[in-house]
NUKE-67971 format. One record per residue (C-alpha): residue number from 1; x, z, y. Coordinates in steps of 0.2 Angstrom, whole numbers, plus 5000, padded with zeros to 4 digits. Layout:
N
NUM;X;Z;Y
...
END
This chain:
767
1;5599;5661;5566
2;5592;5657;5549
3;5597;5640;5543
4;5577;5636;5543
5;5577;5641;5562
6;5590;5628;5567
7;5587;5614;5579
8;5588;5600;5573
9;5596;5585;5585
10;5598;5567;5581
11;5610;5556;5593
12;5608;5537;5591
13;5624;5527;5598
14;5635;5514;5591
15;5650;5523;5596
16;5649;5538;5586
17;5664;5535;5576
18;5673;5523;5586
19;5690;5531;5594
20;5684;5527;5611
21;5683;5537;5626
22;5665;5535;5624
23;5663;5538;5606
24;5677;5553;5609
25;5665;5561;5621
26;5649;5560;5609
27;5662;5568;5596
28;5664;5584;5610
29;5644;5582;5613
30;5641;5584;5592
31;5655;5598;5592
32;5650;5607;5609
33;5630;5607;5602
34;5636;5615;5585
35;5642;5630;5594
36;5625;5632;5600
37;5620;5631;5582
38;5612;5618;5583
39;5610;5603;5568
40;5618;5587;5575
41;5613;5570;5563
42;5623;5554;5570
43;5615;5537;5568
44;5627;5522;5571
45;5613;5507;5571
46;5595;5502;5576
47;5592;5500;5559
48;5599;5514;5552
49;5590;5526;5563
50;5572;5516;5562
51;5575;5521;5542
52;5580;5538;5546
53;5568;5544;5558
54;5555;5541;5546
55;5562;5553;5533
56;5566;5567;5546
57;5551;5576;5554
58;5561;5591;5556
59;5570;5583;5572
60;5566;5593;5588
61;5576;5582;5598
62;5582;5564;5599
63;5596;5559;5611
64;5597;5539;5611
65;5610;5527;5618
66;5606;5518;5634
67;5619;5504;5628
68;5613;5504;5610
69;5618;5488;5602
70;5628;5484;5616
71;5616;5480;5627
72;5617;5476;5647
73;5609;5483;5661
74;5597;5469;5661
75;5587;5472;5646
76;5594;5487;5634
77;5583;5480;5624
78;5587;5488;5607
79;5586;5506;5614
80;5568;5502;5622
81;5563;5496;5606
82;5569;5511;5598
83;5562;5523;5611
84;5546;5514;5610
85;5544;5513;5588
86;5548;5533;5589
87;5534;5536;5601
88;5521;5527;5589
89;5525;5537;5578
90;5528;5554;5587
91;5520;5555;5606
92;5529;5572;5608
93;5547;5574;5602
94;5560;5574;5615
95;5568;5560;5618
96;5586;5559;5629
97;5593;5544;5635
98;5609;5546;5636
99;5620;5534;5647
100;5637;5534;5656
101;5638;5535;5675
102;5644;5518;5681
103;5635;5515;5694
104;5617;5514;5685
105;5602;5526;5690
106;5588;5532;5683
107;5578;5520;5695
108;5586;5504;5684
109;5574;5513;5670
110;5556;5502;5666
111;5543;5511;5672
112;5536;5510;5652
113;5551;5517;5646
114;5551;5532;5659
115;5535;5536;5652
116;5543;5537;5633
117;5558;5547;5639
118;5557;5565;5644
119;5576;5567;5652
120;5591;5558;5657
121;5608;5562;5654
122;5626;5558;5660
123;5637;5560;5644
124;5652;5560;5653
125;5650;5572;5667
126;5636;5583;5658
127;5644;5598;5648
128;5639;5601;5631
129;5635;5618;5636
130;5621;5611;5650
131;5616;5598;5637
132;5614;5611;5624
133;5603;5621;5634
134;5592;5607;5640
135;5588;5604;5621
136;5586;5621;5617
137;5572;5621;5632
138;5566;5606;5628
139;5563;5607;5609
140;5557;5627;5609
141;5542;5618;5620
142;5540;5605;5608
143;5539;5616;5594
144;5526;5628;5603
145;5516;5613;5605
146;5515;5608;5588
147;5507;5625;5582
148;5489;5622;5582
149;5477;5636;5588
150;5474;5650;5572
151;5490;5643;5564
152;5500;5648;5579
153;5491;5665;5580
154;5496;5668;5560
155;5515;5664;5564
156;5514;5674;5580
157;5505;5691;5571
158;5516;5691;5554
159;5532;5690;5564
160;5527;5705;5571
161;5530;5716;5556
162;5515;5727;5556
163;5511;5744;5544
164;5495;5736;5534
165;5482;5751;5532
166;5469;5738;5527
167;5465;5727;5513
168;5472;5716;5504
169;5480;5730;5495
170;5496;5720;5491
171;5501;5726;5510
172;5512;5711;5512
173;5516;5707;5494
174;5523;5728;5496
175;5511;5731;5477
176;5519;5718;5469
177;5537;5723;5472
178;5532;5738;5459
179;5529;5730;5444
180;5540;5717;5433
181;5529;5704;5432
182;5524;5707;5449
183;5541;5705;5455
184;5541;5687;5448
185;5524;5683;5456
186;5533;5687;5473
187;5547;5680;5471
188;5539;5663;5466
189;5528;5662;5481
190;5541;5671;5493
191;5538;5685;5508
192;5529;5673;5520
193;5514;5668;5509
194;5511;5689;5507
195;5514;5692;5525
196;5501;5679;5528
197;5490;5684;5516
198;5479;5696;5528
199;5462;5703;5531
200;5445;5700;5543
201;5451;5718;5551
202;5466;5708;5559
203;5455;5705;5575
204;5468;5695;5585
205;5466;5681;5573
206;5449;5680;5575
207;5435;5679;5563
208;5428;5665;5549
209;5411;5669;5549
210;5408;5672;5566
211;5418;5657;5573
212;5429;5670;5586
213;5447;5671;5592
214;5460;5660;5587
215;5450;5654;5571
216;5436;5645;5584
217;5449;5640;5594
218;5454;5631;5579
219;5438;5625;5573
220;5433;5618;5592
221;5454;5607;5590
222;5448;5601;5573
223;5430;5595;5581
224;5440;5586;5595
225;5453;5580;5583
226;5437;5573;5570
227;5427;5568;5584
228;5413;5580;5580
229;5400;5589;5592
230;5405;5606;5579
231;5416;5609;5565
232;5417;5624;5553
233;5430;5627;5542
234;5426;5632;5522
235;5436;5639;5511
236;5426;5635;5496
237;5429;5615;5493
238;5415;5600;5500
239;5403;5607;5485
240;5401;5622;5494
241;5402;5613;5510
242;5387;5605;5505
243;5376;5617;5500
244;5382;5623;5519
245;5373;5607;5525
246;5357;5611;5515
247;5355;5628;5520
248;5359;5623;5538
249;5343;5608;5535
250;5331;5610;5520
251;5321;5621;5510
252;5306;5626;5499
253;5298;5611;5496
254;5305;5599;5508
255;5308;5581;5501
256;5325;5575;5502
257;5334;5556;5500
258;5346;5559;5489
259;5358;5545;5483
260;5357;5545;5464
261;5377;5543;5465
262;5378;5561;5470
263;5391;5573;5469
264;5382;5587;5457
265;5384;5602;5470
266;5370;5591;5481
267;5360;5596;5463
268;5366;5616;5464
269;5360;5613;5483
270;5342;5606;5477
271;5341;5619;5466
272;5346;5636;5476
273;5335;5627;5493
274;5319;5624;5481
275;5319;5608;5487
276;5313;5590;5481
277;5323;5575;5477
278;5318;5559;5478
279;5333;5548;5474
280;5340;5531;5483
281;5348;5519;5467
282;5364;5512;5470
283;5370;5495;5462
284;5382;5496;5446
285;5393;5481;5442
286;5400;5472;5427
287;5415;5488;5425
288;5401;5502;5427
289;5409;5505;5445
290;5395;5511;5454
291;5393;5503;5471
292;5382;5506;5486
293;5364;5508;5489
294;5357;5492;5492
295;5347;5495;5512
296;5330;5489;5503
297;5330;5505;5496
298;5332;5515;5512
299;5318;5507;5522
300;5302;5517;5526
301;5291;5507;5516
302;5301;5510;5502
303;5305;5526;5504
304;5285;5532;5507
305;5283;5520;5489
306;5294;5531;5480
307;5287;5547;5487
308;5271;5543;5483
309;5275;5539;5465
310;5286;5555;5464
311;5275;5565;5451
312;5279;5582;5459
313;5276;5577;5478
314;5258;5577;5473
315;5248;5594;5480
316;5262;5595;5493
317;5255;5597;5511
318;5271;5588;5519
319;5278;5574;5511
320;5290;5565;5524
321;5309;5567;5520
322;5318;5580;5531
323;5336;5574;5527
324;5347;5563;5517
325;5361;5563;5507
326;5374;5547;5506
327;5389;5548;5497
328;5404;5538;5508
329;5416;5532;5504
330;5410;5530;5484
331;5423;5539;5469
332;5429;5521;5466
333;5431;5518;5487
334;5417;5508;5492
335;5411;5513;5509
336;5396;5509;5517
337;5393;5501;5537
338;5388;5519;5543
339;5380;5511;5559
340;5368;5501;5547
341;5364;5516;5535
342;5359;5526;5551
343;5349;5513;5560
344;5338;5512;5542
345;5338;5530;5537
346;5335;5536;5552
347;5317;5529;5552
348;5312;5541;5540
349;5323;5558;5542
350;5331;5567;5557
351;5345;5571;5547
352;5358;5562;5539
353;5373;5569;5528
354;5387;5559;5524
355;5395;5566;5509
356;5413;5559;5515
357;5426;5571;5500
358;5435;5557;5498
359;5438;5551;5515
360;5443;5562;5527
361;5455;5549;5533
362;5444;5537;5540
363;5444;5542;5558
364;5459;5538;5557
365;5463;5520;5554
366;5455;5504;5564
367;5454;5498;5549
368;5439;5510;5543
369;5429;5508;5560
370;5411;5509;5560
371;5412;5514;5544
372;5410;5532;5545
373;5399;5546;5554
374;5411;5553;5565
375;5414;5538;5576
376;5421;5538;5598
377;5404;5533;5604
378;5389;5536;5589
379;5381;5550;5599
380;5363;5547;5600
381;5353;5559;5606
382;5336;5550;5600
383;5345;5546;5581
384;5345;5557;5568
385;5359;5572;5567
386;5373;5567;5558
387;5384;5578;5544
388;5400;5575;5537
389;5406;5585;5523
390;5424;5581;5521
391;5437;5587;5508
392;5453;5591;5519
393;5463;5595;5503
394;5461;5578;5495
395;5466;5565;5502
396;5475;5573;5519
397;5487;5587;5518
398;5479;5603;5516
399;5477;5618;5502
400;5467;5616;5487
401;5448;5623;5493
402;5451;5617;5512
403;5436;5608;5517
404;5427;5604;5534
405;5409;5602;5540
406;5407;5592;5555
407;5390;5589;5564
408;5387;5577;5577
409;5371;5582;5584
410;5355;5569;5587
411;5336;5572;5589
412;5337;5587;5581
413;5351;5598;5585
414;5358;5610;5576
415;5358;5629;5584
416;5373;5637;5580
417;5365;5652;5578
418;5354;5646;5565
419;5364;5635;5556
420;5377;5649;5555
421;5365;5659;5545
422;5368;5648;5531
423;5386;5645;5533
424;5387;5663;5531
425;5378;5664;5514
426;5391;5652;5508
427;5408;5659;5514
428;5416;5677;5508
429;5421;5689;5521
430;5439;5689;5515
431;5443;5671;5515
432;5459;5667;5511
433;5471;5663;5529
434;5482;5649;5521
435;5469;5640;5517
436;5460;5640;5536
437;5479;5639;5545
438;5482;5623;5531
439;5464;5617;5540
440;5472;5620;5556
441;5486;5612;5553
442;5480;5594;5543
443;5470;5594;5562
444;5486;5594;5572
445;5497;5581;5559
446;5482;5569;5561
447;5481;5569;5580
448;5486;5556;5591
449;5496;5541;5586
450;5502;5551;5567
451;5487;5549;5561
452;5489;5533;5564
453;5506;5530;5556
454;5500;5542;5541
455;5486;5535;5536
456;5494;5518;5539
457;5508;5522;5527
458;5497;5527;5513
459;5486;5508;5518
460;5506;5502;5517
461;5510;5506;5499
462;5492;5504;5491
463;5493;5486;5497
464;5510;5483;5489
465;5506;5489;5474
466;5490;5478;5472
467;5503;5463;5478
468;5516;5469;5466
469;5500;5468;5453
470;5494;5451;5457
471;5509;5443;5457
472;5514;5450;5441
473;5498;5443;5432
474;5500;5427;5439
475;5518;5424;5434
476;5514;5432;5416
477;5498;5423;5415
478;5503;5408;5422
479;5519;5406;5411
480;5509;5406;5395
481;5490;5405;5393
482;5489;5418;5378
483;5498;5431;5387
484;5491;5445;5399
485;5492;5457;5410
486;5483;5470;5418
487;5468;5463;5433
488;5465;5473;5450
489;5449;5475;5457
490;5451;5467;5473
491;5448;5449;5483
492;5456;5435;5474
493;5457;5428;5489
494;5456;5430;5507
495;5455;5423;5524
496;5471;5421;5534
497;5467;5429;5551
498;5479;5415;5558
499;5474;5398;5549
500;5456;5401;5544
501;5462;5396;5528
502;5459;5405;5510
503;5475;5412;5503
504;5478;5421;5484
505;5480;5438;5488
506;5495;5438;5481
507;5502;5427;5495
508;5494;5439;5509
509;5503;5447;5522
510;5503;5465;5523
511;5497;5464;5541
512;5484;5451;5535
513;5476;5464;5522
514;5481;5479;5534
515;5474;5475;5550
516;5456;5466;5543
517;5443;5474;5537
518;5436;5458;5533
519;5448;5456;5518
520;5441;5470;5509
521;5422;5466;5513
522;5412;5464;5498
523;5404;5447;5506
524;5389;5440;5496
525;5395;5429;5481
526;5409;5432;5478
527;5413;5438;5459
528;5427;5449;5461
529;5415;5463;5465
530;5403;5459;5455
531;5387;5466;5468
532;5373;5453;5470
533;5361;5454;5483
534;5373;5466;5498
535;5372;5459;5516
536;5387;5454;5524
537;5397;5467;5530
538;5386;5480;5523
539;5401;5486;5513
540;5419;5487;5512
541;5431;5491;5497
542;5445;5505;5504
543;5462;5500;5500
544;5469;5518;5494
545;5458;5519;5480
546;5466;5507;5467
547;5458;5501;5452
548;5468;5493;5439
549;5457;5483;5426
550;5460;5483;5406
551;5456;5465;5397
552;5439;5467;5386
553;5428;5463;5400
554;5421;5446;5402
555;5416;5441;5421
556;5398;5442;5413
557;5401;5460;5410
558;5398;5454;5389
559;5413;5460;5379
560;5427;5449;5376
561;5434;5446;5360
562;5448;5457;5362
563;5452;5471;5372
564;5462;5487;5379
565;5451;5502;5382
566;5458;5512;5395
567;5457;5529;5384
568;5473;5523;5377
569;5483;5517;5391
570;5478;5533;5402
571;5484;5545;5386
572;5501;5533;5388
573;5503;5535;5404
574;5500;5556;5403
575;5513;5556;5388
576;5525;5550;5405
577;5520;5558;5417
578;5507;5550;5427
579;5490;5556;5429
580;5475;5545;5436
581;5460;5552;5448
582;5448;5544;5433
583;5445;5529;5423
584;5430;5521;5414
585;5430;5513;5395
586;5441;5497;5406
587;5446;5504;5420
588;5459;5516;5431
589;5459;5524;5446
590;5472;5528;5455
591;5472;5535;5474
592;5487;5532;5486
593;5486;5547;5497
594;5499;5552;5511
595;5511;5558;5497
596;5513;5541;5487
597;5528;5535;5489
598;5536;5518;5483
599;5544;5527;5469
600;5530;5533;5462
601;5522;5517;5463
602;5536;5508;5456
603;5537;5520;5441
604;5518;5516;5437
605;5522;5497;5436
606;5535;5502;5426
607;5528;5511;5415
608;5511;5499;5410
609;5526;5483;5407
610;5532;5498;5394
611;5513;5502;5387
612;5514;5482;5388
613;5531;5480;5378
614;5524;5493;5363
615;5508;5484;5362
616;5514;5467;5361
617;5529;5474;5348
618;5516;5485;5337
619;5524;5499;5339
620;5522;5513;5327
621;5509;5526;5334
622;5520;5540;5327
623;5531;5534;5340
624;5521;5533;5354
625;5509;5547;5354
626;5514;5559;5339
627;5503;5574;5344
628;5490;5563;5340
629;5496;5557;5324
630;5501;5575;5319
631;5486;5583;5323
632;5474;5568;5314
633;5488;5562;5301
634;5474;5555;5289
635;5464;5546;5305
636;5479;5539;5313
637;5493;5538;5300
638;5501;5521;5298
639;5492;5514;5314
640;5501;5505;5329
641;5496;5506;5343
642;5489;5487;5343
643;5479;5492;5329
644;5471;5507;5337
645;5466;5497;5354
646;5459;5483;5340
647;5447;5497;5333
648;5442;5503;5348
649;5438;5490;5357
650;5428;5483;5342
651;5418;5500;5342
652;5413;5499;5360
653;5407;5481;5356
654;5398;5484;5340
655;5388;5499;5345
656;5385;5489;5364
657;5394;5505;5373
658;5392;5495;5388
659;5375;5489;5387
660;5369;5506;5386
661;5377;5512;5398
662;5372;5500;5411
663;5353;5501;5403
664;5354;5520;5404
665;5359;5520;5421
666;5347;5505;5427
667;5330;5517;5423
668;5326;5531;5436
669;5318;5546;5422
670;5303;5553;5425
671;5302;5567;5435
672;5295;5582;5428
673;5298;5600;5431
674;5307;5605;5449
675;5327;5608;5449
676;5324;5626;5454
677;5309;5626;5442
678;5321;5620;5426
679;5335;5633;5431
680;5322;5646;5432
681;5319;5644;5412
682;5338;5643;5408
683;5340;5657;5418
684;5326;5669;5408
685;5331;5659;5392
686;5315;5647;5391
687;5326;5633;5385
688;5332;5627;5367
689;5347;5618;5359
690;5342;5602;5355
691;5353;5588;5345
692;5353;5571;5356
693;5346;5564;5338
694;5330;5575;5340
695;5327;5574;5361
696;5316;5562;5364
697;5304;5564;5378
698;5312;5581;5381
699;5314;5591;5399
700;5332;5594;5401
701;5334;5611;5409
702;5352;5605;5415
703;5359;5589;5423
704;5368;5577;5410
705;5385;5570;5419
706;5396;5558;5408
707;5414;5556;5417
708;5415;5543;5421
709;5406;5539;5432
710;5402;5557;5435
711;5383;5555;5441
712;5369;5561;5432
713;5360;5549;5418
714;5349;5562;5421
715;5344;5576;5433
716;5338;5597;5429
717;5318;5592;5424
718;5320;5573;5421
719;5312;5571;5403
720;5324;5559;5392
721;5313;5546;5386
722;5311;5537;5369
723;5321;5542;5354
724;5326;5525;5354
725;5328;5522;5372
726;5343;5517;5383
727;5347;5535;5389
728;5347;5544;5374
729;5354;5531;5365
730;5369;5530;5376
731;5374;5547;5373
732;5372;5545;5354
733;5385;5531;5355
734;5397;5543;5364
735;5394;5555;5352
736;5398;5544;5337
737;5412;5537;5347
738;5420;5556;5349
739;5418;5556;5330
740;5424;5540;5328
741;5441;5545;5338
742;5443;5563;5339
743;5458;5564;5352
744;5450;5553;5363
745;5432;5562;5366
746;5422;5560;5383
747;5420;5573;5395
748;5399;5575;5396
749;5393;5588;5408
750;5380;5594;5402
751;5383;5593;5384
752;5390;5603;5371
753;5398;5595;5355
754;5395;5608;5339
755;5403;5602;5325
756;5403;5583;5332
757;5386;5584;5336
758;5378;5583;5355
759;5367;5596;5360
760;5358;5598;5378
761;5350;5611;5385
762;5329;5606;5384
763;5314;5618;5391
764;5306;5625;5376
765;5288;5616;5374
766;5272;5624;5377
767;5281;5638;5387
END
């Protein structure tokens, strides 16, 4: 058997080791089971197996000590807790208990622990032989079970070592192996990626874009799994699952809510369906975090006031919104009481889609109830149809491009048959198996009581580190007045669940921040978030997605008299290692997925008390980031990297970087050419280079996304405004910014830099 292919046994008794007649017969068991070839692990302890468990998911099987800790016939307490602990985690692993026969029967077992256990044995008279066989039986089911539906059918079909006369051409990785550098592609990725690697000819598997065979079967577990009415699988990422949504809901003409805080393949979606935005504003706080939209703006008096005002919704025979687009939970982790957003929007469309990338997870975890579409017990036939669009890939475990759509049907049901129409503009007929058995699979690890434990783990260590955090600052802090340290945004207090009382966070029990979702509410006047006018409850701030905050900002959002922006400290913290998800001019954000680990955690604490260390000392910026002072030795030469934070900052204050930003994004432009219409002339070249200098009350022909935050300060066909208005003179101070700091310049979708100037795409006048 391959080494791979073992089973893989734990036995949990205190008398492993001990030269006993007991412990000499579990020495026969673990020497008996081996001839078998079968993997034995011995645990001595409660303890010591609680911790072990946890790092072994390979275990098929788990024999357990009826006497573990020395415990009588009247409680056997520790191996019930035991027994009980591995089941919360894993509902299926086989678990033995194993005792000696004294006079003891089965019928001395607790009815709960009989259901926990699946056999019983007798380690004295039972033979390793027939205990080897009833694991072998026992774990070879377990295993099958774990195989979810297409990913089951994959396994099955590439062990079968079939002649390939069908595409892809690499036949099994076969082309490869006749080349050189081929070879090496091979070998790096190994035979069973290649083997997997097949075509939509391969029947037997079933079939993407008609939902057949093992590949429906797959798509009707995730549904179940999700809580959906349908799910399809796309291979293509949530921006193409979006577009999916569209096709499947809107077209020519048709208005649409759109939440200004929009992923920008919602804009490609607009664009390609002809269709017509009309945008919801969400709030924006003292940090530029953009938070959710306030319910004013989704009521139907105020939608049918925007609409009417919406230049290009005049001379349209239907002007009520079809659908809607809310992005939940936000980049930053801010997600919205989905019950709430449905009851308001549902008023004016029949359609809802929750743009849910970053959040996948949610089902998951008490502590996200209510707060997301796909919830036990939503279904309303006389509400709107809800969408989910979910990135599988980020934020659970699943291949890069592994994305799910998940409907749960209202008013207006979707027809397969129809919506399928659409799906299939949108996926290849050759989509890539991993990626759909990597679907599969992410369905089967998150049901039953391990997506629980997963997603708790991940809640786990994101609240440790904010702890870690908090209690840092206030011992540094509070030690001496002039010193600092780096702020969370997070409660500064909560409510204990037990006293009533408020608590520092620092001083919260895990359980106390895990188990209520009232910790993390953004409740009305409270600074921390910095959101006036939210109702209670309307929104909540997601644990996982952690942002640590730079000092420069005052709680006024003014900025202070000194300051770390946080381009410096994220190019430190890439020159060891440690990449963020994004951060703003004083923020980072980082995201504590499934595989965050304390380690890794631990590490990044570290690493900002170093960052800390060299600002305090002055260190040399030679020393520190020496590409950067080699590649701009007359810009950067002789700084520290004090001195460069200094001049920074100062910039950002003196050219009111922050003001502008919050101005620029607190106008909605004027609207006034289509999305389609403005791609139409890029496409047959209709548009012009235009400095930024020289834009003023121009029509962009392409959106303009500054990362952060990553939405549009403005949309294809949105004219710019005033030469010296807030918009355009936001980018200009950008622009003089990337001159200002080369090394350091933003990422501006939409703009290109020539020769350190901005230039955006602009519909040539009088076309």
């Amino acid at each position: 058997m391959n080494p791979e292919e073992k089973l893989s046994v734990v036995i949990v008794d205190e008398a492993v080791s001990s030269d006993t007649p007991h412990g000499r017969t579990i020495k026969r068991i673990v020497e008996g089971l081996a001839d078998f070839d079968i993997q034995v692990y011995t645990i001595g302890s409660l303890e010591d197996a609680r911790s072990a468990y946890a790092n072994l998911p390979e275990v098929d099987c788990i024999l357990i000590s009826w006497t573990l800790g020395g415990s009588k016939s009247k409680d056997h307490a520790e191996a019930k807790q035991l027994i009980h602990e591995i089941r919360g985690r894993n509902e299926d692993v086989p678990i033995f208990l194993m005792a000696e026969p004294t006079g003891e029967a089965p019928s001395a077992l607790t009815v709960d622990t009989i259901r926990e256990i699946n056999e019983y044995v007798y380690i004295m008279d039972d033979t390793p032989a027939f205990i080897a066989g009833r694991i072998i039986a026992a774990a070879d089911r377990y295993k099958e079970s774990l195989l979810p539906p297409f990913f089951g059918a994959l396994v099955k079909f590439s062990k079968d070592f079939e002649y390939s006369w069908h595409t892809p051409g690499h036949a099994g990785g076969t082309a490869f192996r006749k080349s050189p550098s081929g070879r090496l592609f091979f070998k790096f990725f190994g035979e069973q990626l290649f083997r997997s690697d097949l075509s939509i000819s391969v029947g037997e598997l079933g079939s993407l874009l008609d939902h057949s065979g093992p590949l429906g079967e797959a798509e009707r577990y995730a549904a179940k799994v999700f809580g959906a009415d349908i799910t399809y699988f796309v291979t293509n990422g949530t921006s193409t699952a979006n577009k999916i949504v569209f096709f499947g809901r809107v077209t020519k003409d048709d208005v649409v809510l759109v939440d200004r805080n929009c992923h920008k393949s919602a804009e490609h979606a607009l664009t390609m369906t002809h269709s017509l935005a009309v945008f919801m504003v969400p709030t924006r706080n003292r940090y530029g975090i953009i938070g959710p939209i306030p319910p004013e703006e989704m009521t139907p008096e105020t939608v049918r006031a925007k609409i009417k005002a919406c230049p290009l919704a005049k001379g349209l025979k239907e002007t009520k919104p079809v659908h809607a687009i809310v992005t939940n939970s936000t980049y930053d982790g801010l997600c919205y009481h989905a019950i709430e957003v449905e009851e308001i929007l549902g008023k004016s469309v029949d359609s809802i889609h929750f743009d849910e990338a970053w959040y996948g997870y949610a089902r998951f975890n008490p502590l996200y109830r209510e707060r997301f579409a796909m919830r036990d017990g939503a279904k309303n036939s006389t509400g709107p149809t809800v969408f989910a669009t979910q990135s599988t890939h980020k934020l659970l475990a699943a291949l890069s491009q592994a994305s799910m759509v998940h409907v749960r049907n209202g008013r207006v049901p979707i027809e397969h048959s129809r919506f399928n129409e659409g799906f299939m503009m949108h996926s290849s007929t050759s989509p890539l198996y991993t990626i759909m058995a990597s679907l599969d699979v992410s369905s089967k690890m998150m049901d039953g009581a391990a997506g629980r434990v997963l997603t708790t783990e991940s809640i786990e260590e994101a609240i440790r580190f904010r702890r870690t955090m908090a209690r840092i600052h206030k011992e540094i802090c509070g030690r001496k007045k002039k010193d600092w340290w780096f702020g969370m945004w997070q409660p500064d207090t909560i409510k204990d669940p037990k006293t009533k009382k408020k608590i520092p966070f620092a001083e919260a029990s895990i359980e106390a921040l895990r188990d209520n979702p009232s910790s993390w509410v953004l409740h009305p006047g409270e600074k921390w978030h910095g959101f006036e006018g939210l109702p209670e409850n309307y929104c909540m701030l997601d644990p996982i997605k952690v942002t640590v905050i730079m000092p420069g900002v005052k709680d006024d959002g003014s900025p202070d008299s000194w300051g770390i922006p946080a381009a410096v400290v994220v190019k430190f913290l890439d020159t060891r290692g440690i990449v963020n998800e994004k951060s703003g001019d004083y923020i980072i954000l980082f995201l504590f997925s499934m595989g965050n680990t304390k380690g890794k955690w631990g590490t990044l604490v570290t690493e900002l008390f170093e960052f800390k260390r060299h600002y305090d000392e002055g260190a040399p910026l030679e020393e520190i980031f020496p590409d950067l002072t080699n590649a701009y030795p007359d810009r950067y030469g002789g700084m520290t990297l004090r001195s460069l934070t200094d001049e920074m900052h100062r910039f950002k204050k003196e050219h009111r970087m922050g003001e502008l930003l919050q101005q620029a994004y607190s106008i909605m432009p004027e609207p006034a050419v289509s999305y389609a219409d403005a791609f139409k002339c890029l496409v047959r070249g209709e548009v012009e280079h235009v400095p930024v200098s020289e834009a003023g009350n121009r029509i962009v022909a392409t959106g303009i996304f500054p990362y952060p935050p990553g939405i549009p300060v403005l949309a294809p066909g949105e004219r710019t405004g005033k030469q010296n208005g807030p918009i355009l003179q936001y980018l200009k101070s950008m622009q003089d910014f990337d001159r200002e700091f080369p090394g350091f310049e933003h990422d501006t979708h939409g703009v290109e830099c020539v020769k350190g100037e901005y230039m955006i795409y602009c519909i040539k006048e009088g076309r």
